[in-house]
Every structure is written in C-alpha cells, then in structure tokens.
C-alpha positions in Angstrom: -7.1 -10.7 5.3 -10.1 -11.5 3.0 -9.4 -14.8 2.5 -9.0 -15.5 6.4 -12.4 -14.3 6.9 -13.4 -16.5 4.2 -11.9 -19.0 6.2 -13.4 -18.5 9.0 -17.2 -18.4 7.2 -16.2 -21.9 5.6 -14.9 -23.5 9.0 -18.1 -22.7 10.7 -20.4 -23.5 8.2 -18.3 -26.4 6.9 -20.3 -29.6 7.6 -23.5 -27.7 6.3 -21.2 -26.8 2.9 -20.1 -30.1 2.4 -23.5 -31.9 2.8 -26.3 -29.5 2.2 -24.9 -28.3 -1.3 -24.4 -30.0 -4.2 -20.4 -30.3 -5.3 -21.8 -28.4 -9.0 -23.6 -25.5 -6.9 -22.6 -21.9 -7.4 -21.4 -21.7 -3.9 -19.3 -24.8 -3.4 -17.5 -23.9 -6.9 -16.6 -20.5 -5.4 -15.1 -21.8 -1.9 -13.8 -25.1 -3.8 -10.0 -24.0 -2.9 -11.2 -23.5 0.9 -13.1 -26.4 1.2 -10.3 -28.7 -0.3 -7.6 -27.1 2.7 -11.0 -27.7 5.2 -11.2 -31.2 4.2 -7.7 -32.3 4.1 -7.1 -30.8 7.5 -10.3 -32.7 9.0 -8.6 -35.5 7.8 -4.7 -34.8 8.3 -3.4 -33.3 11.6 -1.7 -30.1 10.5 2.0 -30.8 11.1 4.2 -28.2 14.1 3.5 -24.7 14.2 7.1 -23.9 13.7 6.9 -25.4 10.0 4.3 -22.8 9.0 6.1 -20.1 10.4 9.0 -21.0 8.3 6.9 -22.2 5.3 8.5 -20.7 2.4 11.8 -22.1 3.4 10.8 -25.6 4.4 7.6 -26.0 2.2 10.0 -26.4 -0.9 12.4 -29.0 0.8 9.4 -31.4 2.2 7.8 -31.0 -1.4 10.4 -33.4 -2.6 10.4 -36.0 0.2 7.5 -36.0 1.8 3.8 -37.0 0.3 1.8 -35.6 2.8 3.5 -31.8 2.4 3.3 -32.3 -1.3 -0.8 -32.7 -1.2 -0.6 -29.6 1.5 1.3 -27.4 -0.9 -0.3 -28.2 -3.7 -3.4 -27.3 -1.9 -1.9 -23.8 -1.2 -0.7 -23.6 -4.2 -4.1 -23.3 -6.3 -5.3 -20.7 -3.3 -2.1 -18.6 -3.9 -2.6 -18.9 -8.0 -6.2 -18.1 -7.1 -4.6 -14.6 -5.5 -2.2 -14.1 -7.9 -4.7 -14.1 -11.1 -7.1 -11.5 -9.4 -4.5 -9.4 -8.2 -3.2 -9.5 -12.1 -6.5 -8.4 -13.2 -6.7 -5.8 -11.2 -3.1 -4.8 -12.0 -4.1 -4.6 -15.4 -6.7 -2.3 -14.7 -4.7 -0.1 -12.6 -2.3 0.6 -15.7 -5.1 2.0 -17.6 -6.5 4.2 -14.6 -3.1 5.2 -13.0 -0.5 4.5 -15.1 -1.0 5.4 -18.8 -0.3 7.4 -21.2 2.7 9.0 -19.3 3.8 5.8 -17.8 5.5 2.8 -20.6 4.0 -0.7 -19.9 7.8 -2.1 -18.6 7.7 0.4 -15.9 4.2 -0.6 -15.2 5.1 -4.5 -15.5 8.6 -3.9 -13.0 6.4 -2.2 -10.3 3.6 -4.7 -10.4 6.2 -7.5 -10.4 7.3 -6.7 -6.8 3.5 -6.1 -5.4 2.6 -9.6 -7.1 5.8 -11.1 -5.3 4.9 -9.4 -2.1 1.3 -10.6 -2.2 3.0 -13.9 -2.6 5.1 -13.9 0.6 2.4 -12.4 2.5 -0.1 -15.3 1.8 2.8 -17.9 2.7 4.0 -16.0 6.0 1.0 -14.7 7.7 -1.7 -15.8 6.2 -1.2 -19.8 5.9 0.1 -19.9 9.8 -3.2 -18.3 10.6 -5.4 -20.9 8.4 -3.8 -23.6 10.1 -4.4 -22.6 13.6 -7.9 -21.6 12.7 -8.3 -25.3 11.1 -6.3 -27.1 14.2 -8.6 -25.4 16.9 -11.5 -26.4 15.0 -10.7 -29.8 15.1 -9.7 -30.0 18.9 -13.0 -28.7 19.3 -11.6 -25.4 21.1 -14.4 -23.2 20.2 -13.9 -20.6 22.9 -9.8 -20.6 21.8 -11.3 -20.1 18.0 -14.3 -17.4 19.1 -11.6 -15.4 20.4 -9.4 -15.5 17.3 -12.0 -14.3 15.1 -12.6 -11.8 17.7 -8.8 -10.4 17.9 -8.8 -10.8 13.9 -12.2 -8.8 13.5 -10.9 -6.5 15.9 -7.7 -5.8 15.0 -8.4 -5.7 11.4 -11.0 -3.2 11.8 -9.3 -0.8 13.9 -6.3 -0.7 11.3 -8.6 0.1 8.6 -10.8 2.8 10.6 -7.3 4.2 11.5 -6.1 3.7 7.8 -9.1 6.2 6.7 -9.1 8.2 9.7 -5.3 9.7 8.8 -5.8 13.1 7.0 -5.1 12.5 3.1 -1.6 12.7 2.4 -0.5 11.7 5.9 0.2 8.0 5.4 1.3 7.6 1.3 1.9 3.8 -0.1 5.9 4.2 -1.3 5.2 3.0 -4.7 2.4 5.6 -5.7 5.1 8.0 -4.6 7.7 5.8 -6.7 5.1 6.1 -9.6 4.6 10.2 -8.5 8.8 10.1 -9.5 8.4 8.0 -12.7 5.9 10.6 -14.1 7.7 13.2 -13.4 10.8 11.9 -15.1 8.5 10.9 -18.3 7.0 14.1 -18.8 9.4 16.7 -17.1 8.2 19.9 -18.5 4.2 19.2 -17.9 5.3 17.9 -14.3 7.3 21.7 -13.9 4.3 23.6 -15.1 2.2 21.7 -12.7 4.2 22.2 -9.8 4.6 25.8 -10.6 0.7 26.7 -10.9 0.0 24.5 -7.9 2.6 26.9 -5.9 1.0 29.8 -7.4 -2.7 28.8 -6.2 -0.6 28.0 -2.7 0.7 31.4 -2.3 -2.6 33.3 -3.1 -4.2 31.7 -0.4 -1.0 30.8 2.4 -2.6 33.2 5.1 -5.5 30.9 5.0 -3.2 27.8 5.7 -2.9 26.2 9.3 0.9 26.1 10.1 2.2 22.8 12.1 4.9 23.7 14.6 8.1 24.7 13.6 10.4 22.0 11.9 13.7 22.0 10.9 14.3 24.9 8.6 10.8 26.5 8.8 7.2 25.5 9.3 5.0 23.3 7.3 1.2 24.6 6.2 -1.4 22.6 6.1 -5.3 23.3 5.4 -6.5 25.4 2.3 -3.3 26.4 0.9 -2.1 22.6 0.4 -5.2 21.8 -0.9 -5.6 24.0 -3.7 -2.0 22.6 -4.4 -2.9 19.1 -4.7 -6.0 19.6 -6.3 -3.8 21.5 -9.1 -1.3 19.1 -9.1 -3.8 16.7 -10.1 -4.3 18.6 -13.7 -0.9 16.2 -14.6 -0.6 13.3 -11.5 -2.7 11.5 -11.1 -5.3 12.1 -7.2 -3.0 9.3 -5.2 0.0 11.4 -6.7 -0.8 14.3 -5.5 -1.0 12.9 -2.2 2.8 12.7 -1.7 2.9 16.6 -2.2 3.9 18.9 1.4 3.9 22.4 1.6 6.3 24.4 3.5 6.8 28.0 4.8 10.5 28.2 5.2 13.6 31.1 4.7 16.0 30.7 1.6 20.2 31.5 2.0 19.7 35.3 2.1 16.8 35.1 4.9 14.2 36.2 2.4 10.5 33.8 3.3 10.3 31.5 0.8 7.3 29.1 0.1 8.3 25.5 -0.9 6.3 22.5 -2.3 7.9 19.2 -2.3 7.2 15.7 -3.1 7.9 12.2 -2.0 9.7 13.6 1.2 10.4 10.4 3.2 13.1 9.3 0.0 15.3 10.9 1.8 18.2 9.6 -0.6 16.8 10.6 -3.7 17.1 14.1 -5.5 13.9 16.0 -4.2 10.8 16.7 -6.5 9.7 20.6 -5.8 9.2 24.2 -6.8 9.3 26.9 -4.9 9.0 30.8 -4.7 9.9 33.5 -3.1 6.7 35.1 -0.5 7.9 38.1 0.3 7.7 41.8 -1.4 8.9 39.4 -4.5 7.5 36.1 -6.1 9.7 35.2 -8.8 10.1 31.7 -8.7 13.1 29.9 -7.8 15.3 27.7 -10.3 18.3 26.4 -8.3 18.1 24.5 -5.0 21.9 26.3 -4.4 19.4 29.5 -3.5 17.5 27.2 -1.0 20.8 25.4 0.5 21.1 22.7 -2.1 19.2 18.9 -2.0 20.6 18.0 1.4 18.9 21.3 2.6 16.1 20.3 1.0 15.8 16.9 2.2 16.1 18.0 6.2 13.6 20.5 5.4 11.1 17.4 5.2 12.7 15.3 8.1 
C-alpha cells in the first residue's frame, strides 16, 4: 500500500522528477526503482490487464520468450528485492523485540519465511495490477479515471486502518503472533503455567468488575477490568501482542460448580487449547484436568 502511494506521488510529479532533478540527487536515488517502471511505461504500452492479474503464473513463462516481459520483470524485480530487504531488516529486529530469548532462531527463521513469501505474492497480485492501471491511465491522459482511483485507494485504505485501530485490543489478533503466543508456551511450559495461573488469580479478584458479553455457548464471556489485569499479567512472560490472544470466560464445569476460565488462541479451533482455570465459587482451587471442564472439544466450543 505504501509503495502505491509512492506511485501515485512519482506519476504526478513525474515530468518535474525526471527533468528538474539531477539523476545523482538524493531524491531521484530514492524513487530510482519507481521512476525506471514510470519511464518504461511512458514508453511501452502496458500489455492486457488479464496478464497482470495472472502475473505470477505468466510472468515466468514470457520471461523466457519474450524481450519486452523480460525488461518488465526485471523492472519489478528490483522493486520486490527492494521490499524483500526492508522487510528482512525489520524481521531481524522483530526477533530481538518479540521473539528472544524464549524463542530459537529456526522457529524465528520458519515464521518469517512465510510472511517474506506472502509479502512476495502480495506485491505480484495486487499491487503490480494496480501500478499498471495507475501508469496506463496516466498515459491516455484519463485524469478524472486516475483522480478517482487515488480517491477510492486513499479512501479505502484509510477506513481499513481507522477500523484496524478502532477494534478493541484483542478483538482482531494476527494468527502468527498467536502462532508465536503457542511456540512460547511450548518453550518455556512451566513459566507460561505460572503466568496463566497469576493472571487468573488477578481475574478472579476483580470478575464482579468485568462487563459480561451475552451468553455463548457454554457460559458467558467477561470483558472490561477483569481481562485486563489478565493480560497485563500475562505480559510478565508473553510478550504485549501475546497477551492479546488471551479471552476470559465465566462458564460452569461437569458438576455445575461456576468456574472462571482463561484461554488463548481460541480461533485454532483444531489445536489443543492453551488455558487455566479455576473454580469461582465458595472454592478457588485451581483446576488441572480439562476432563473436570468437559475435555478440549468442550473447551474449544466454549470459544466458538
């Protein structure tokens, strides 16, 4: 998405790039890769639609026959290495913020593997169809058909990010922080326990404070004050963006007695659940086996 606004900047200030500032100047090095796909546009009609749609399939196939799509992907090929390189740096950082010293560096290496792959794909698929329509109604000279691109992509991309930030925190959880929730719990099973357990215990002093959603399958789920002393004791051991994928629920265990429950990663619906729980009643031992709670699959349709 940033690099289609970039797009955009360079298209309409193209002519005033290319002749106004000097090829060594800070600001042509910086949008050299945009300017190169600008200029061999201006001077190549981009080819059908349909082959950018289909890009990553065709792009390799017309590499080897045809000159014009081998300058064209070459072109593409230096923005997507551009990508790939300061997504890598970041990566790297990430280890040392969110992944060490639980975490080895292969499991760190596997999970970045996929992002960097999916980064990839996204770039060919969405993002190169959108360049070239950008490009092609710049050179038919249909500003109003261009004005109202930017507009929809402005619009749309701001909305989703107001209504990324506007979800309440926990609500909408990337799958692999919770994936990387699951890895840390499995390299350091005992802390992971102990944080679980004194994140229930700050949960149950304070559950008549909690907000409770409606009823769900299997009991109710709190919300407010009670979850977030939870979370903000899980984070003693996970790391903030793990703590996230932490619920909180108010439900009855086999014998009827009220039991509170705190569970994590609860849209993995096939994997054994991450939780502790205890019992809310004139009792609050805490509970061990998942048999006293109906077992996983009870568990997991506890979170549906």
């Amino acid at each position: 998405m940033i690099n289609v606004g970039i797009t955009f900047a360079a298209l309409a200030g193209f002519e005033v790039l290319r002749t106004r500032f000097h090829r060594r100047s800070l600001i042509r090095r910086l949008l050299k890769r945009h300017l190169a796909l600008l200029e061999f546009y201006r001077t190549t009609p981009p080819s059908p639609f349909i082959y950018y749609l289909t890009f990553p399939v065709l792009a390799p196939i017309l590499y080897v026959v045809s000159p014009k799509a081998r300058r064209e992907i070459k072109l593409y090929r230096r923005f997507v290495f551009a990508n790939f390189v300061v997504l890598a740096l970041l990566k790297v950082r990430e280890h040392q913020t969110l992944w060490a010293p639980e975490l080895s560096f292969a499991d760190f290496a596997r999970s970045t593997a996929v992002v960097l792959l999916f980064q990839l794909a996204f770039v060919l698929v969405l993002v190169v169809p959108v360049i070239v329509t950008v490009v092609d109604y710049r050179a038919r000279k249909q500003d109003k058909r261009l004005t109202v691109l930017a507009i929809l992509f402005a619009g749309t991309s701001s909305l989703a990010a107001a209504g990324y930030l506007a979800q309440p925190e926990g609500k909408l959880v990337p799958l692999p922080v919770c994936a990387r929730m699951r890895q840390r719990t499995e390299a350091a099973p005992e802390r992971a326990e102990a944080a679980r357990d004194a994140a229930l215990e700050v949960a149950a002093a304070h559950a008549d404070e909690g907000k409770r959603a409606k009823r769900r399958r299997g009991g109710e789920e709190l919300l407010g004050r009670p979850l977030e002393l939870a979370r903000e004791e899980l984070k003693r051991f996970y790391k903030d963006d793990e703590a996230t994928c932490f619920r909180l629920f108010s439900i009855e265990d086999k014998a009827g007695e009220p039991v509170l429950l705190l569970q994590g990663d609860v849209k993995r619906r096939k994997l054994a659940p991450v939780w502790a729980a205890r019992r809310a009643g004139k009792t609050t031992e805490r509970i061990v086996d998942d048999a006293d709670l109906g077992g996983a699959e009870a568990l997991k349709e506890i979170a549906r």
